[in-house]
ZALO-982496 format. One line per field, with one value per residue (C-alpha): residue number from 1; residue in three letters; x, y, z. Coordinates in Angstrom, 1 decimal. Layout:
// ZALO-982496
i	NUM/...
aa	ala/...
xx	X/...
yy	Y/...
zz	Z/...
END
This chain:
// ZALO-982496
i	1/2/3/4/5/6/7/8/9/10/11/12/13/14/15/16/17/18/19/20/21/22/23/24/25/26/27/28/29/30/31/32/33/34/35/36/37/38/39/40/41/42/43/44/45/46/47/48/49/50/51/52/53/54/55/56/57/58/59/60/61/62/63/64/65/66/67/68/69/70/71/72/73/74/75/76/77/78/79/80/81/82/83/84/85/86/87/88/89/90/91/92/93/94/95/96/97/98/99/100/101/102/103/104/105/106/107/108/109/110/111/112/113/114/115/116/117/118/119/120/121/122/123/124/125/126/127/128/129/130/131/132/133/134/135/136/137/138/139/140/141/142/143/144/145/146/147/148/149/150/151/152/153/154/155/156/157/158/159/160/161/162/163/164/165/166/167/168/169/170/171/172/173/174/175/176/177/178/179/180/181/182/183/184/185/186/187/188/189/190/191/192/193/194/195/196/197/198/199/200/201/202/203/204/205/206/207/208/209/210/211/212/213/214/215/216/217/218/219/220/221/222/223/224/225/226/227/228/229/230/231/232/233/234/235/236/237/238/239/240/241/242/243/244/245/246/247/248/249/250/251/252/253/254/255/256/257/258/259/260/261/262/263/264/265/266/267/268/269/270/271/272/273/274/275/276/277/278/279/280/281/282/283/284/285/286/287/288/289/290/291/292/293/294/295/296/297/298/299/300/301/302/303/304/305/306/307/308/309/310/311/312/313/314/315/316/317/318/319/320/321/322/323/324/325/326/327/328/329/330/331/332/333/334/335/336/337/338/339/340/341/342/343/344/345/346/347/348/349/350/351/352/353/354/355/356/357/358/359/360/361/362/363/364/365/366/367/368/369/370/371/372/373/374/375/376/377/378/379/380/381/382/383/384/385/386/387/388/389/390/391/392/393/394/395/396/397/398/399/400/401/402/403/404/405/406/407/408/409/410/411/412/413/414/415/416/417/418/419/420/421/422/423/424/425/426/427/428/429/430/431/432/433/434/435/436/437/438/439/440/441/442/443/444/445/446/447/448/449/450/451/452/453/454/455/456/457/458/459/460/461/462/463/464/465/466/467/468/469/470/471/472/473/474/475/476/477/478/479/480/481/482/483/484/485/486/487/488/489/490/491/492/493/494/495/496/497/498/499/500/501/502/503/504/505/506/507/508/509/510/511/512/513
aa	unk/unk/unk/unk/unk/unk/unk/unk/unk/unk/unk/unk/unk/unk/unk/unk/unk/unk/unk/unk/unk/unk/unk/unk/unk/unk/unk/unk/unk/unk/unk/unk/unk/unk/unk/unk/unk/unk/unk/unk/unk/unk/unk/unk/unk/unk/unk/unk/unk/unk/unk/unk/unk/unk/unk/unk/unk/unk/unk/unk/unk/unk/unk/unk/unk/unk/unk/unk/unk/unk/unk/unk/unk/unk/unk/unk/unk/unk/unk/unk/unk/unk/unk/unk/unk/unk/unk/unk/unk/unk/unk/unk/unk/unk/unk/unk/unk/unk/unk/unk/unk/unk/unk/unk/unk/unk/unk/unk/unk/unk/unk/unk/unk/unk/unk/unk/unk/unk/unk/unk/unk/unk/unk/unk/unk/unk/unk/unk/unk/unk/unk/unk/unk/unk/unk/unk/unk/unk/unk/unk/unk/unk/unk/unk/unk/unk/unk/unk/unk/unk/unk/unk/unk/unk/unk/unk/unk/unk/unk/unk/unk/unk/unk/unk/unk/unk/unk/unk/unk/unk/unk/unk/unk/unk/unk/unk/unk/unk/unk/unk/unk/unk/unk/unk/unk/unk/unk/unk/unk/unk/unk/unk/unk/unk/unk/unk/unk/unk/unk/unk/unk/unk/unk/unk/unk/unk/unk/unk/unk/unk/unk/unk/unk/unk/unk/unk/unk/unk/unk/unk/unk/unk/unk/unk/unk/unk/unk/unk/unk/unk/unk/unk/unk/unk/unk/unk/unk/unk/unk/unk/unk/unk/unk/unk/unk/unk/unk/unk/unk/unk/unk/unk/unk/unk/unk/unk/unk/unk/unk/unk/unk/unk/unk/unk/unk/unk/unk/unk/unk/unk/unk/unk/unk/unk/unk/unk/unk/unk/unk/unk/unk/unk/unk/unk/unk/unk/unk/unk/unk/unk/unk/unk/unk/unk/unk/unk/unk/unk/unk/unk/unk/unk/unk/unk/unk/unk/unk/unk/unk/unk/unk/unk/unk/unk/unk/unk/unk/unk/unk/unk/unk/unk/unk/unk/unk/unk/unk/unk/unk/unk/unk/unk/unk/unk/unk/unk/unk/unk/unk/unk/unk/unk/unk/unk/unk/unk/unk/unk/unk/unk/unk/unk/unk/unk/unk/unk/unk/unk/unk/unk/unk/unk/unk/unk/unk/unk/unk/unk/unk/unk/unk/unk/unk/unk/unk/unk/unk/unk/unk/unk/unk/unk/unk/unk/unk/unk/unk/unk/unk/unk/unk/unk/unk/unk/unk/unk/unk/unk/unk/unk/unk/unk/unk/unk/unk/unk/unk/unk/unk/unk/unk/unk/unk/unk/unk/unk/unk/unk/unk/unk/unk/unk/unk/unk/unk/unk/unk/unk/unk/unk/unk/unk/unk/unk/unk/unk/unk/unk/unk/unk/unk/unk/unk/unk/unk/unk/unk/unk/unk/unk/unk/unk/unk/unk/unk/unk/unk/unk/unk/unk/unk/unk/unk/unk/unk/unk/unk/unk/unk/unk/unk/unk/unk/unk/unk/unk/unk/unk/unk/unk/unk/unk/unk/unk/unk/unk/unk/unk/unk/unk/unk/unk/unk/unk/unk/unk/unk/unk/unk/unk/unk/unk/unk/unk/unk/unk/unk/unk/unk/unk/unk/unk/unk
xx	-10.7/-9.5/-6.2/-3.1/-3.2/-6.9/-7.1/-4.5/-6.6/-9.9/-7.9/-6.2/-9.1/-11.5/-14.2/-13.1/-16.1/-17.0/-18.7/-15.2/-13.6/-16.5/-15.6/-11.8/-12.6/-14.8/-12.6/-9.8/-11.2/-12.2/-8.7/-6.7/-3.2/-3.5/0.5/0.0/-2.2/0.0/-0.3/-4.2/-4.2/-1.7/-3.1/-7.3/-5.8/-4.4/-7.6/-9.7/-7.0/-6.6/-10.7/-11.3/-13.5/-13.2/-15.8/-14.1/-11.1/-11.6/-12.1/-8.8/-7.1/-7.8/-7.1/-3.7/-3.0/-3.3/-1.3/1.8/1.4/2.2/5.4/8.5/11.3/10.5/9.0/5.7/5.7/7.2/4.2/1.8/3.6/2.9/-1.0/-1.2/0.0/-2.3/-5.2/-4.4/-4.4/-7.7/-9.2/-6.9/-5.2/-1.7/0.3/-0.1/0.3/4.1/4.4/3.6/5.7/8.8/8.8/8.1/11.4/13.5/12.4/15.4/12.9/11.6/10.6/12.2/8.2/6.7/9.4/8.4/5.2/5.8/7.8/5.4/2.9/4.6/5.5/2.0/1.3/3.3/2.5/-1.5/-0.1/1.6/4.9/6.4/10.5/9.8/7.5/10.3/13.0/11.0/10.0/13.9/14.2/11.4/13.7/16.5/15.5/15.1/18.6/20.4/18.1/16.7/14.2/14.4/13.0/10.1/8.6/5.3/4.3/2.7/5.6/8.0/11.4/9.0/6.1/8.5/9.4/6.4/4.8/8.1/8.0/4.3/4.0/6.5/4.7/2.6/5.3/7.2/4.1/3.4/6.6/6.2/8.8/6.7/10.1/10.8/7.4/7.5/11.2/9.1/6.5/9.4/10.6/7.1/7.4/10.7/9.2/6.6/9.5/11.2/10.5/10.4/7.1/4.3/1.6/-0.8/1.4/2.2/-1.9/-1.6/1.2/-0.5/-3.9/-2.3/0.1/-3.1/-4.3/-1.1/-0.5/-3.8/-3.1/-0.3/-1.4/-4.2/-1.6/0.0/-3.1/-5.6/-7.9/-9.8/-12.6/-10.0/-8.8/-12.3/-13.3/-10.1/-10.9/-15.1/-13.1/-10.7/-13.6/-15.1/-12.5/-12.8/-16.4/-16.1/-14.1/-10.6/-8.4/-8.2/-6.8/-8.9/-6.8/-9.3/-6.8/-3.7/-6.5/-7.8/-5.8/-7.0/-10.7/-11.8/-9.4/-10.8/-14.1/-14.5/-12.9/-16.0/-17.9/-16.1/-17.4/-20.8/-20.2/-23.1/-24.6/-20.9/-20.6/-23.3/-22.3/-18.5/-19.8/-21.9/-19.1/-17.0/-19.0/-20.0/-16.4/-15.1/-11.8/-12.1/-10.5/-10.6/-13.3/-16.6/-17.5/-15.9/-17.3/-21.3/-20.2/-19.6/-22.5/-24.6/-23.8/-24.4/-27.5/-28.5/-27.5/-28.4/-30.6/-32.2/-35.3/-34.1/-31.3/-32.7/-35.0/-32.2/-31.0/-32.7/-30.8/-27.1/-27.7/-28.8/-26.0/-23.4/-24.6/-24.8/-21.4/-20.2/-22.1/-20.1/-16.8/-17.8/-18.6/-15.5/-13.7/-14.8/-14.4/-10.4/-10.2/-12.1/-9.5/-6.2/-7.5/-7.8/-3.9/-2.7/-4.2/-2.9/0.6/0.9/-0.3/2.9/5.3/4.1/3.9/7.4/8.9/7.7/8.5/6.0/6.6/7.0/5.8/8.2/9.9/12.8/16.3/15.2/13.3/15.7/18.3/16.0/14.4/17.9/19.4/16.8/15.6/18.7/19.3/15.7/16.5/20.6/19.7/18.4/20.2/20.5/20.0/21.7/19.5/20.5/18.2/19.5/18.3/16.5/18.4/18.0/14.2/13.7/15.5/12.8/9.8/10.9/10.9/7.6/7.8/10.8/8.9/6.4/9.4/10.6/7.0/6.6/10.0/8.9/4.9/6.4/9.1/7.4/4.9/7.2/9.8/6.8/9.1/9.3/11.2/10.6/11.8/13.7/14.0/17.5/18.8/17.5/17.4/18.7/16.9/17.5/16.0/16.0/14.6/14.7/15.3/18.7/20.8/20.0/16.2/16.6/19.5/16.9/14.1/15.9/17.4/14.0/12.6/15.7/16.2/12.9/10.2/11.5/9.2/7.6/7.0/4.9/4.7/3.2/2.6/6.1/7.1/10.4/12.2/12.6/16.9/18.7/21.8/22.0/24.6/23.1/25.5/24.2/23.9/26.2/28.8/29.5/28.3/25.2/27.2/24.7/26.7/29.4/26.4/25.3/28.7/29.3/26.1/27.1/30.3/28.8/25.9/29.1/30.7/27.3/26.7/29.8/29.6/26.3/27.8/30.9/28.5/26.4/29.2/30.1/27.0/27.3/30.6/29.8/26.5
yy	-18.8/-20.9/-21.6/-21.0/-24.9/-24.5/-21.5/-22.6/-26.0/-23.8/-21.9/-24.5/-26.7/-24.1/-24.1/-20.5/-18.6/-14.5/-16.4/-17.8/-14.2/-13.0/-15.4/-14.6/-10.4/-11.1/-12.9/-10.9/-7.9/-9.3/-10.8/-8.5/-9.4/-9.3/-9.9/-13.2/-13.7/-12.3/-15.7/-15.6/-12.3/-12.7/-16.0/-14.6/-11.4/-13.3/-15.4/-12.3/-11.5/-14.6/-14.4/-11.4/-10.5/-7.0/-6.3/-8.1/-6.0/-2.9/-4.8/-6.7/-3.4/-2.1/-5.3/-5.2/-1.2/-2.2/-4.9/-3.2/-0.4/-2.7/-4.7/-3.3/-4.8/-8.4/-11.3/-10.7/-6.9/-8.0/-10.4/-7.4/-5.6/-8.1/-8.2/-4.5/-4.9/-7.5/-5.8/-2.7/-4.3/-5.8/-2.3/-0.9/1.6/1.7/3.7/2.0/-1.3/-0.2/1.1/-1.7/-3.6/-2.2/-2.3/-5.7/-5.9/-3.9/-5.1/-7.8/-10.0/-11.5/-15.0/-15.8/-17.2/-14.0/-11.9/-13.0/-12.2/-8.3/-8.2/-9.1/-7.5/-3.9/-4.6/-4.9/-2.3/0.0/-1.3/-0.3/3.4/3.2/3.6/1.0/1.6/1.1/-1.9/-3.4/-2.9/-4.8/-7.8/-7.9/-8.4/-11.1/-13.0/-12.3/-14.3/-16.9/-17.2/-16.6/-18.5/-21.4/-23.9/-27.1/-30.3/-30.5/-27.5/-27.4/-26.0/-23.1/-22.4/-23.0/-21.0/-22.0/-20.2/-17.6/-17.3/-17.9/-14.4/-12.7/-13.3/-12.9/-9.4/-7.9/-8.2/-6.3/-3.9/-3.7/-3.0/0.3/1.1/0.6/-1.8/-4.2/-6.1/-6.6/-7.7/-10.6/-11.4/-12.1/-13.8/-16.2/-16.7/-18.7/-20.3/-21.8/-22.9/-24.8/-26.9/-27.6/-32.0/-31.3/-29.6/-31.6/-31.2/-30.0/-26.6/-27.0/-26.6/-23.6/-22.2/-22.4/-20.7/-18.0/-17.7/-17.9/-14.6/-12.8/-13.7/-12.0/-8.9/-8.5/-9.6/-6.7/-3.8/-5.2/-6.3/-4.0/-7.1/-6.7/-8.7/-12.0/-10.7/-10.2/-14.5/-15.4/-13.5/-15.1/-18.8/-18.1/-17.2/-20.0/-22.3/-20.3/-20.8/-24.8/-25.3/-25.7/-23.8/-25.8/-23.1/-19.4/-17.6/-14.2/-12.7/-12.4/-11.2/-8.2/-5.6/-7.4/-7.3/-3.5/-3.6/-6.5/-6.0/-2.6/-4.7/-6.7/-3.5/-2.4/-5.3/-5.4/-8.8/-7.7/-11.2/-12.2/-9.1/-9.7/-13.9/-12.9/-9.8/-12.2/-15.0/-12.1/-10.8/-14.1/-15.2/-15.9/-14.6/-11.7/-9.0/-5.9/-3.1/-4.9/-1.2/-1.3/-4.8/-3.4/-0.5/-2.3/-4.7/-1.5/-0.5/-3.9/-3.9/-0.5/-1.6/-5.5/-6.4/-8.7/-8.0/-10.5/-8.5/-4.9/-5.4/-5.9/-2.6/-1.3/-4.2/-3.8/0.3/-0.5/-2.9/-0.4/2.7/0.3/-0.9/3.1/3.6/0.5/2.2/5.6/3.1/2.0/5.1/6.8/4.2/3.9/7.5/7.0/4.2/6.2/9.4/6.9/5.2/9.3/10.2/6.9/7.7/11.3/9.6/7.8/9.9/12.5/9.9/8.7/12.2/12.3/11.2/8.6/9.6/13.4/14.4/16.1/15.7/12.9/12.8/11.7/14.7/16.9/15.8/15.8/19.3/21.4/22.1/23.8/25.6/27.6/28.0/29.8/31.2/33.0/35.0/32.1/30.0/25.6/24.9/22.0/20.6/18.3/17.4/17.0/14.5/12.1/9.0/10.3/10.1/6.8/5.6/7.1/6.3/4.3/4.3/5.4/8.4/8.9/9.1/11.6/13.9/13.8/14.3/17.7/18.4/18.8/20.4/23.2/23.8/24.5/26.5/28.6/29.2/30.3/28.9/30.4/26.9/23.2/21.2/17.8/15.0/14.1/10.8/9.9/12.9/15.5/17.8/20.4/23.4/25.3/28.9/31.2/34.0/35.8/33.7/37.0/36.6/32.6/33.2/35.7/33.4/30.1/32.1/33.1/29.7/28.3/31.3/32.5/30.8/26.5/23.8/21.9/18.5/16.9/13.3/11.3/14.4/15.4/18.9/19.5/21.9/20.1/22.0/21.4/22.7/24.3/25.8/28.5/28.7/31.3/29.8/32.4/30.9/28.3/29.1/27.3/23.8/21.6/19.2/21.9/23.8/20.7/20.0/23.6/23.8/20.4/21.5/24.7/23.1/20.4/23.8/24.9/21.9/21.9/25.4/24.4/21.1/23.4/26.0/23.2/22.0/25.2/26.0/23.0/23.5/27.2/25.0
zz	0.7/-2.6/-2.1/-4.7/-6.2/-6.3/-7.9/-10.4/-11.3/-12.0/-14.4/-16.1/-16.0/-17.8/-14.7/-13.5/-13.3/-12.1/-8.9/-8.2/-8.9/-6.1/-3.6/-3.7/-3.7/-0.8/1.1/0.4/1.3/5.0/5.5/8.0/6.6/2.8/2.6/3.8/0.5/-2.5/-4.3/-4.4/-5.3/-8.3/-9.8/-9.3/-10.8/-14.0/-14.1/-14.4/-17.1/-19.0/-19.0/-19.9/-16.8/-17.6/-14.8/-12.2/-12.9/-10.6/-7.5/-8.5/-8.7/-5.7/-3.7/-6.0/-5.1/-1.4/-1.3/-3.4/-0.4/1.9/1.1/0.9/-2.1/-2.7/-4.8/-3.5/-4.6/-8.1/-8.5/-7.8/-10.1/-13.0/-11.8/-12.2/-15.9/-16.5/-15.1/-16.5/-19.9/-19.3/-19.3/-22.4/-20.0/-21.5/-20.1/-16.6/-18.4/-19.2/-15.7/-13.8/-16.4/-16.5/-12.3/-12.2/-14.9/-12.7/-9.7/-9.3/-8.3/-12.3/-13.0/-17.0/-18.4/-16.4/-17.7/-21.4/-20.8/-19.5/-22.8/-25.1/-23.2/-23.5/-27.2/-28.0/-25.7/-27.9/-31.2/-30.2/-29.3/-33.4/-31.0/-33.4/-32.7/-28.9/-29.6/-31.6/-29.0/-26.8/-28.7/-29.1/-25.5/-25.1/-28.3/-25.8/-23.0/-25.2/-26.6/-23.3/-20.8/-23.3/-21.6/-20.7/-22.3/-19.9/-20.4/-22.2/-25.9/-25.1/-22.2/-24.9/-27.0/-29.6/-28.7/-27.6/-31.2/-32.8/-30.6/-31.5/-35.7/-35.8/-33.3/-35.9/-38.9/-37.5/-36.0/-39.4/-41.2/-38.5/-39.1/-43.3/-43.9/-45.7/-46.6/-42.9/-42.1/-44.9/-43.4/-40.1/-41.8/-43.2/-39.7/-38.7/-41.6/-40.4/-37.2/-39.1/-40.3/-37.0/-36.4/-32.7/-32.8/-32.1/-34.6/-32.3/-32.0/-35.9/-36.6/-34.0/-35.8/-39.7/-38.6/-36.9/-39.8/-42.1/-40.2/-39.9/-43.7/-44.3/-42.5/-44.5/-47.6/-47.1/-46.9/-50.3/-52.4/-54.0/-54.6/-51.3/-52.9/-52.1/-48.6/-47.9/-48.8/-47.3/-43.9/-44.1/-44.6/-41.8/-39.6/-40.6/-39.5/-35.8/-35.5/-36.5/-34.1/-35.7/-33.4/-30.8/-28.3/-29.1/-31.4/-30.5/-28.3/-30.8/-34.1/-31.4/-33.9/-36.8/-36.4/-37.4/-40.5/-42.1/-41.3/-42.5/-45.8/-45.7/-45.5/-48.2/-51.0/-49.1/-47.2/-44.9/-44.3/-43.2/-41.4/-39.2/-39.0/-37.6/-35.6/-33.5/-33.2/-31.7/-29.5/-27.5/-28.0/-24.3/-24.7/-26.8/-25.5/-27.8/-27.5/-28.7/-29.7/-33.4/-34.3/-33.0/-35.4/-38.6/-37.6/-37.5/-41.0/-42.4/-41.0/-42.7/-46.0/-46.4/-48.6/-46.8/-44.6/-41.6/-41.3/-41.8/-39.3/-36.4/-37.2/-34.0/-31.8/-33.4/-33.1/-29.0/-28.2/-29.9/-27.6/-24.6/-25.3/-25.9/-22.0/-21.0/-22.4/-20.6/-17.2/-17.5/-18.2/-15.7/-13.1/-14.0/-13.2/-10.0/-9.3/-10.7/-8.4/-5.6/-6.5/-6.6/-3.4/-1.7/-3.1/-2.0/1.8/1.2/0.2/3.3/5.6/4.6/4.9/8.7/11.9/13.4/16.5/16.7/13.8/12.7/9.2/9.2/8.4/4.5/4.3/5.2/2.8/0.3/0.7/2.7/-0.1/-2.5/1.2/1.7/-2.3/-1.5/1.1/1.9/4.9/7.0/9.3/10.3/13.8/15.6/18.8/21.2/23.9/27.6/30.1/27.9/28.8/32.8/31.8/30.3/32.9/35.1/33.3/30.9/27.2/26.9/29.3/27.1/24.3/25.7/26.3/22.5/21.6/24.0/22.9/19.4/19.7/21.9/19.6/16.6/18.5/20.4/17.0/15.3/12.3/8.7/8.3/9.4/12.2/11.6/13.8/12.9/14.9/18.0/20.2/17.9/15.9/12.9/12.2/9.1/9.5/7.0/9.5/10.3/12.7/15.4/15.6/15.7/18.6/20.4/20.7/21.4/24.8/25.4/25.4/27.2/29.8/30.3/29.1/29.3/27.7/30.9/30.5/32.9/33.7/36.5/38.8/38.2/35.9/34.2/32.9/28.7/28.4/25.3/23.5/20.3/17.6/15.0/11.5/8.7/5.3/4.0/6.2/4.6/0.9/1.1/1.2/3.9/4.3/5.9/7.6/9.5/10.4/11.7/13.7/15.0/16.5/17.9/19.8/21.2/22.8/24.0/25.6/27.4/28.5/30.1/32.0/32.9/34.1/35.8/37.7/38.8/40.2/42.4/43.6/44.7/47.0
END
């Protein structure tokens, strides 16, 4: 298996491939302990992310979903937590994205670049669902960060309070504009502007800065204008400077919201031959992220109506690859809710398994005070039940803990049986159980003498049988007004008395021998 530096240097080095993706997935998926690889899984999950290996993504996932089911509160969990989001924006599927995003931000476990990151990332998140208030809020607390937790000098450009900034002025044009304040969103606009001034910037980041201004400018410039003849060259020239090679670092994955609109405004002044030029840059680009399916779409139409023959005749091709990439949406679709059905099911396997005993079965102590108090709401004729077994400590000093255990487990299989319970058995601490029947405290008092008197639980172990006794105390819920606390107090100091009576009777019996 890669390991975390080398994983790291493939990324950062641009030589991270899908055959490097496969290698990790198979080799996670054989390991035995996948806790013991949370940083492999987080950085291959963000390489599949900051690559855009949208098909890599589901066996990611599910390595990811098994992993977060496996550790309990810590930094490791909190990393899952961010790969989720990633993943899940891979695929587009938002509402998971700002799950997994605001866990990892309450998780007490946040890193201040990562926490940026989920920021922005659920900002954007928002601003694609036109939930533009929210998104706004959000990009307020990615500025935050910023101002109360400023980096250091050694920090990198694109790690930077400057980038920082940069995202935050530029995501809320576009936020502004959803919202129509078109005064706020040339306010924001003014903000990169004042960036672009700052001496400390290195020009490389400066260059950064004015073509992604250039294309935020435009956007804006679109929803003012009625000259879409201009918007429509200035768009062709920005491409242009894209496809030369004049953006050093790919500015695809902050245009993905930007693509449809202006191309449909090529469509609009019949820029078909540019149409077609840009729809084909897109979809080779390497780290475009938005759904190819609106760019095939446009490229379609162009096709139709060119006048040129070269073009018309790939009508056919553009019409094939825009119903393959529909299929691929569908694929993909219908594999996240393979994968969500599969998260569900493995979620309700935790939450019964955490409301059980491992050993007897039986539900816990957190079950009962989760579930008591809408039971006897439900139910004001029935009765709690306070058990207490006798002779356990006698036995695992016999047979030891495990025989021990055997006698809880008998204990509790009989007991059920034998109640033939409208109700549930607890395991409450140790060896004392709860029962909450929704039967009069008469008919429960009747068949616990039964089994006590005349019918015992027998527990058999090592060739040896014996009698399982235990004390109990019966309280009605109307006794106390339904209060549990009070009822499992109540039954508490009943099933003392009863227990005492029996080692009073006990002794008694031997004396008279």
């Amino acid at each position: 298996m890669y390991t975390v530096e080398e994983i790291k240097e493939k990324i950062g080095s641009g030589q991270w491939t899908r055959a490097d993706v496969d290698t990790i997935i198979a080799d996670l998926k054989a390991s035995s302990k996948l806790t013991s690889h949370v940083g492999e899984i987080y950085y291959s999950s963000y390489g599949v992310f900051a690559y855009s290996f949208r098909d890599r993504v589901y066996p990611m996932l599910e390595i990811c979903q098994e992993a977060k089911l496996l550790l309990g509160p810590s930094m490791e969990k909190a990393l899952i937590y961010l790969a989720l989001m990633r993943l899940y924006f891979c695929l587009g599927f938002l509402p998971k994205v700002v799950e997994y995003g605001l866990k990892y931000a309450e998780s007490g476990y946040t890193l201040r670049d990562c926490l940026k990151s989920v920021y922005n990332t659920i900002a954007a998140t928002f601003t694609d669902c036109g939930l533009y208030k929210e998104a706004d809020i959000y990009l307020e607390k990615m500025l935050d960060i910023s101002r109360l937790d400023p980096c250091g000098p050694e920090v990198d450009f694109w790690n930077s309070d400057y980038m920082n900034e940069f995202v935050y002025y530029d995501s809320k044009v576009y936020v502004k504009l959803g919202m129509g304040d078109v005064k706020g969103a040339e306010q924001a606009l003014e903000g990169i502007g004042r960036l672009l001034a700052c001496d400390d910037i290195s020009e490389e980041g400066k260059n950064f800065f004015r073509l992604q201004r250039e294309c935020t400018d435009l956007y804006l410039r679109m929803h003012k204008t009625k000259d879409i003849a201009a918007i429509a060259e200035e768009f062709n020239e920005y491409m242009r400077k894209m496809e030369s090679g004049e953006l050093k670092v790919d500015c695809l994955n902050f245009c993905i919201y930007n693509f449809g609109e202006l191309l449909q405004v090529m469509a609009k002044v019949e820029r078909w031959e540019d149409i077609i030029r840009i729809g084909n840059f897109i979809k080779d680009a390497p780290n475009f992220s938005g759904s190819i399916c609106p760019v095939y779409k446009v490229m379609c139409q162009a096709a139709r109506r060119s006048e040129k023959e070269e073009i018309r005749s790939q009508v056919h091709k553009y019409e094939r690859m825009y119903l393959e990439a529909l299929e691929k949406e569908k694929e993909n679709y219908d594999e996240l809710l393979r994968l969500l059905a599969k998260e569900e099911l493995r979620l309700v396997n935790l939450k019964d398994t955490m409301k059980k005993d491992p050993l007897t079965g039986c539900l816990n102590r957190a079950a009962f005070e989760k579930s008591s108090r809408r039971f006897v709401s439900e139910h004001k004729k029935g009765c709690l039940v306070f058990l207490d077994l006798d002779y356990l400590k006698e036995i695992n000093d016999s047979y030891g803990h495990e025989g021990g255990d055997s006698y809880l487990v008998c204990f509790a299989e009989n007991m059920k049986q034998a109640l033939r319970l409208d109700g549930a058995l607890y395991r409450y601490a140790g060896d004392e159980f709860l029962i909450l029947a929704s039967a009069r405290e008469e008919e429960i008092k009747r068949r616990l003498h039964f089994i006590v008197e005349e019918n015992p639980i027998k527990f058999h172990i090592n060739g040896d049988e014996r009698n399982i006794g235990f004390s109990y105390g019966i309280v009605a819920f109307e006794e106390k007004n339904g209060n549990v606390a009070e009822l499992v107090k109540e039954a508490d100091r009943r099933m003392y008395l009863c227990k005492k009576r029996n080692h009073e009777s006990i002794l008694k019996e031997a004396k008279t021998k």
